[in-house]
C-alpha positions in Angstrom: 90.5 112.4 77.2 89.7 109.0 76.6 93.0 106.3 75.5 91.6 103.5 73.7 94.5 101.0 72.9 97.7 102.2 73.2 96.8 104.7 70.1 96.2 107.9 71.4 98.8 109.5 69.4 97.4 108.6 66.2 95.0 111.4 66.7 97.4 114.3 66.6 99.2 114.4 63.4 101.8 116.9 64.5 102.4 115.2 67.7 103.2 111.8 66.2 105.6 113.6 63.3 107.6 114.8 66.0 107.7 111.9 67.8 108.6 109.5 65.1 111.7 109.9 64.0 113.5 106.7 63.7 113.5 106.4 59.4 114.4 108.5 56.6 112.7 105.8 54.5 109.7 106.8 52.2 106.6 104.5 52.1 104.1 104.4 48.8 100.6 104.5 49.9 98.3 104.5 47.2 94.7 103.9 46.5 94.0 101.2 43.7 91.2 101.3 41.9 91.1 104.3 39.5 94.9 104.8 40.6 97.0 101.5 40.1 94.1 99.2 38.6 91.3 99.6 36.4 88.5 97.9 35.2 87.6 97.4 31.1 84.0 99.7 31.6 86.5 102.9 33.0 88.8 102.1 30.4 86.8 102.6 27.5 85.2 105.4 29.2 89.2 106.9 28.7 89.6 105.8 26.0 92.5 103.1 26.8 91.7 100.1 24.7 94.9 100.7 22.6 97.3 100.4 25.1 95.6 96.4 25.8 98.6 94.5 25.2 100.5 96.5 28.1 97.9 95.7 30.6 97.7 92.2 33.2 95.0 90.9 34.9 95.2 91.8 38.6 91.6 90.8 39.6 89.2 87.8 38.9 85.4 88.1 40.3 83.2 85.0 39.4 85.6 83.2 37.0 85.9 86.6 34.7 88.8 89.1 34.5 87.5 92.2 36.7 90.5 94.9 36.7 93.8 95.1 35.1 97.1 96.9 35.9 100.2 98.2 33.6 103.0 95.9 33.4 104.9 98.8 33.8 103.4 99.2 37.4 104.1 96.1 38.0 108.0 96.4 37.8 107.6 99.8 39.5 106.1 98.0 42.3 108.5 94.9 42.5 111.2 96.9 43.0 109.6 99.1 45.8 107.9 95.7 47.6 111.6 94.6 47.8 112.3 97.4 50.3 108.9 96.7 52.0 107.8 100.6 50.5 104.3 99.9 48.8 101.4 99.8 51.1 97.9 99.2 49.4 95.3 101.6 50.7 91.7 100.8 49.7 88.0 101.3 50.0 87.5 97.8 49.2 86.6 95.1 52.0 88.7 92.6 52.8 87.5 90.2 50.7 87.6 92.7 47.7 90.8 93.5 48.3 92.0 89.9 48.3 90.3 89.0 45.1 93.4 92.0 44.1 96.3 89.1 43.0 99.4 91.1 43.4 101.6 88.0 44.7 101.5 86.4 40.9 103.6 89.1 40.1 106.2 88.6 43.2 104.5 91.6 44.8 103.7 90.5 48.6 103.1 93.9 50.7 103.5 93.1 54.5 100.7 95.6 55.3 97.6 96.4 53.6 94.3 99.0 54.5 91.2 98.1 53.6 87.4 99.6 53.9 88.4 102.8 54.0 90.8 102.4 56.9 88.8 100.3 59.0 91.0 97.5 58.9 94.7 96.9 58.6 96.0 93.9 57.6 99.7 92.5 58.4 100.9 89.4 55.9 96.8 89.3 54.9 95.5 89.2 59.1 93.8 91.4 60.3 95.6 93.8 63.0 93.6 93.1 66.0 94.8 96.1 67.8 93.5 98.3 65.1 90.4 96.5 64.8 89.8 97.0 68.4 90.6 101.2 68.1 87.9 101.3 65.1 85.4 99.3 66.7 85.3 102.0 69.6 85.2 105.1 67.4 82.4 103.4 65.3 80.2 102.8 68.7 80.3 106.3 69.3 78.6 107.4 66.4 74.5 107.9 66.1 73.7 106.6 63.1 75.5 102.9 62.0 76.1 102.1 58.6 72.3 100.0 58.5 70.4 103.2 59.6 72.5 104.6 56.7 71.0 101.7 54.4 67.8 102.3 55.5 67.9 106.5 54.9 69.4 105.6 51.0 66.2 103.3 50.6 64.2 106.4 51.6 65.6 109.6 49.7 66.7 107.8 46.2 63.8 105.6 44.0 64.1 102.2 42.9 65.0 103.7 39.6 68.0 105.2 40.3 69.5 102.6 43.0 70.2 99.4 41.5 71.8 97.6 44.9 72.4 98.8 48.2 75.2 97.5 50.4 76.4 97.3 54.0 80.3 96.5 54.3 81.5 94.9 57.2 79.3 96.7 59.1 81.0 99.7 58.9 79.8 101.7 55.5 77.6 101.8 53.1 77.3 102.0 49.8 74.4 102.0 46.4 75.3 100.7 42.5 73.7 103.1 40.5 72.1 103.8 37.8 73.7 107.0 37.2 72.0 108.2 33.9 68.5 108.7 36.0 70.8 110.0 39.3 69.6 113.9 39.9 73.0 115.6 41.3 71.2 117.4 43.6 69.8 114.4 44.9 73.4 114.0 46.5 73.5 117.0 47.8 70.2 117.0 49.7 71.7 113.7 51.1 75.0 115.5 51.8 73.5 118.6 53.9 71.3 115.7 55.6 74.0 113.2 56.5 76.6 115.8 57.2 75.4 116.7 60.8 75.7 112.9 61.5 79.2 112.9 61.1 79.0 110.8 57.7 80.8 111.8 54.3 79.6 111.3 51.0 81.7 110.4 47.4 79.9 110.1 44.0 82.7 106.9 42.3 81.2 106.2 39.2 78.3 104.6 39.6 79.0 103.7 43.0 77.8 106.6 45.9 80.0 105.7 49.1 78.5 106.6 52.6 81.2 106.3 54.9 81.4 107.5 58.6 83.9 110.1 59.7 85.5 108.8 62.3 87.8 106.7 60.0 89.8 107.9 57.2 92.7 105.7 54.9 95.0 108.6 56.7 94.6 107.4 60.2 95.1 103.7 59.2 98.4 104.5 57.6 99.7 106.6 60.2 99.1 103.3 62.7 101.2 101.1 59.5 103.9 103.8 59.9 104.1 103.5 63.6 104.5 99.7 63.1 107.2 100.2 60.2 109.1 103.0 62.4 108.9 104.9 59.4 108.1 108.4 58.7 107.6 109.4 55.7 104.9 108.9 53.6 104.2 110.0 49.4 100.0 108.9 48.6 98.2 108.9 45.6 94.8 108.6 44.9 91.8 110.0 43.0 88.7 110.1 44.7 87.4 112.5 47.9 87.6 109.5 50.3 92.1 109.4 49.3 91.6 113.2 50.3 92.6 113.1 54.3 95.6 110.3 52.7 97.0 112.9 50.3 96.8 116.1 52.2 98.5 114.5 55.2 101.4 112.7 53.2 104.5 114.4 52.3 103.6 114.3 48.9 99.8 113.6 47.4 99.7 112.3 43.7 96.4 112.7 42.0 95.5 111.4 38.2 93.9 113.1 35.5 90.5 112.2 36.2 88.1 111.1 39.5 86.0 113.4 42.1 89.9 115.2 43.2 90.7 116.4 39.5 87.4 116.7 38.5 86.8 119.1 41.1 90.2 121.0 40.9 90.7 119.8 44.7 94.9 119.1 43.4 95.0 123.1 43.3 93.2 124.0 46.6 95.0 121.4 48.2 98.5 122.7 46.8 99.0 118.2 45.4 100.9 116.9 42.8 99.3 116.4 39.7 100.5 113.4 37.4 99.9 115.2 34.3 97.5 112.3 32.8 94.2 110.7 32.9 93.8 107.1 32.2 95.5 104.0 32.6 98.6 106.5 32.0 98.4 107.8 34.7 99.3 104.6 37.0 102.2 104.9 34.8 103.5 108.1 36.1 102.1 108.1 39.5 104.2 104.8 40.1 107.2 106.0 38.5 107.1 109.2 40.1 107.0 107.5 43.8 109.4 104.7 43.0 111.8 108.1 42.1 111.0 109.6 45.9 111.2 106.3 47.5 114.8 105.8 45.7 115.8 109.1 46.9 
């Protein structure tokens, strides 16, 4: 059995629940876009306009406010930064997730995961240890996230794929234009991709290639070995949270996204919120802040 890094015990779930025993503390670790934050196009989609006077801007992109959070979030999440509980787990890139202001509202999280678990970052650098753990599990997969590019380009038209992106070299990802998108398309690239170890998730109009070999799970069990804490509540909304939520003492799932949408919540035995929407942050925040108080 190879050791890479010190971290071999990240890759047996039971194993490192037994051994880590040194907290009763809880840690939040929650997806944010779709989950915490939201952008104006999903909230008209949900019908959340009315509720505009409740919501800050959390995100800036090119001068113009991008995504928004509740301010009741926001005092949710003060109190549970003040105890070092809320850990940020995202999709997003590292520069994505830093366009994400948090600290104008006095909430500084020590640790952060980013691109899907690929990175970790401690006050805002990147873990180097980490980095050096994912940069061996990605060599030993056949097909990089450029070859990945480069299939996309091949089995969807110019029509339906507006932009095609490589992040940090680890996934991919194409902007859609979702109207002309054929379903089954997705699934033909599924069945192809699957063998290769990658994992597909429809966002949107976003389509997410990303490889198997890292998950948002994996990442936070490394934060929790750092934090000596072992307990962990998640929420999240899309197929790529899944491996977060199912492994966390408690997964929270919103009223909308690939997990509802799908009725994964029920197969999966998680918690559902009770609401879609902007509403939903609302609860799911509330609900942790309740278990982390505990």
């Amino acid at each position: 059995m190879h050791r890479e890094c010190g971290l071999s015990t990240l890759n047996n779930t039971n194993l490192f629940w037994t051994i880590l025993k040194t907290s009763s503390k809880m840690i939040f670790a929650s997806d944010l876009d779709q989950t915490l934050i939201y952008s104006k196009n999903f909230m008209a989609k949900h019908g959340d306009n009315q509720i505009g006077d409740n919501l800050s801007i959390i995100e800036y992109y090119q001068g113009l406010p991008l995504s928004y959070i509740h301010k009741d979030v926001i005092t949710i999440l003060k109190k549970m930064d003040l105890n070092g509980c809320f850990v940020p787990v995202t999709t997003r890139t590292e520069e994505q997730f830093k366009r994400i202001d948090f600290s104008r509202f006095g909430i500084n999280p020590r640790y952060a995961v980013t691109t899907n678990g690929a990175k970790v970052l401690k006050n805002g650098a990147v873990d180097e240890q980490w980095q050096k753990h994912i940069q061996f599990k990605l060599s030993q997969i056949n097909l990089n996230a450029d070859a990945i590019a480069d299939i996309i380009k091949d089995m969807l038209s110019p029509e339906v794929v507006k932009k095609i992106r490589v992040a940090e070299g680890v996934f991919s990802y194409c902007v859609l234009n979702r109207d002309l998108l054929n379903l089954q398309q997705v699934e033909v690239i599924r069945e192809k991709l699957g063998p290769e170890g990658w994992e597909i998730s429809l966002q949107g109009t976003k389509l997410y290639f990303m490889p198997g070999v890292i998950s948002k799970w994996d990442a936070m069990e490394y934060v929790c070995t750092q934090l000596g804490v072992e307990r962990v509540i998640s929420a999240g909304d899309s197929l790529l949270d899944l491996p977060l939520l199912r492994q966390a003492e408690i997964g929270l799932v919103p009223g909308h996204g690939e997990i509802f949408n799908q009725k994964l919540h029920e197969t999966y035995d998680l918690k559902f919120c009770g609401t879609g929407g902007v509403e939903a942050s609302i609860a799911i925040a509330g609900e942790a802040l309740k278990k982390v108080d505990s």
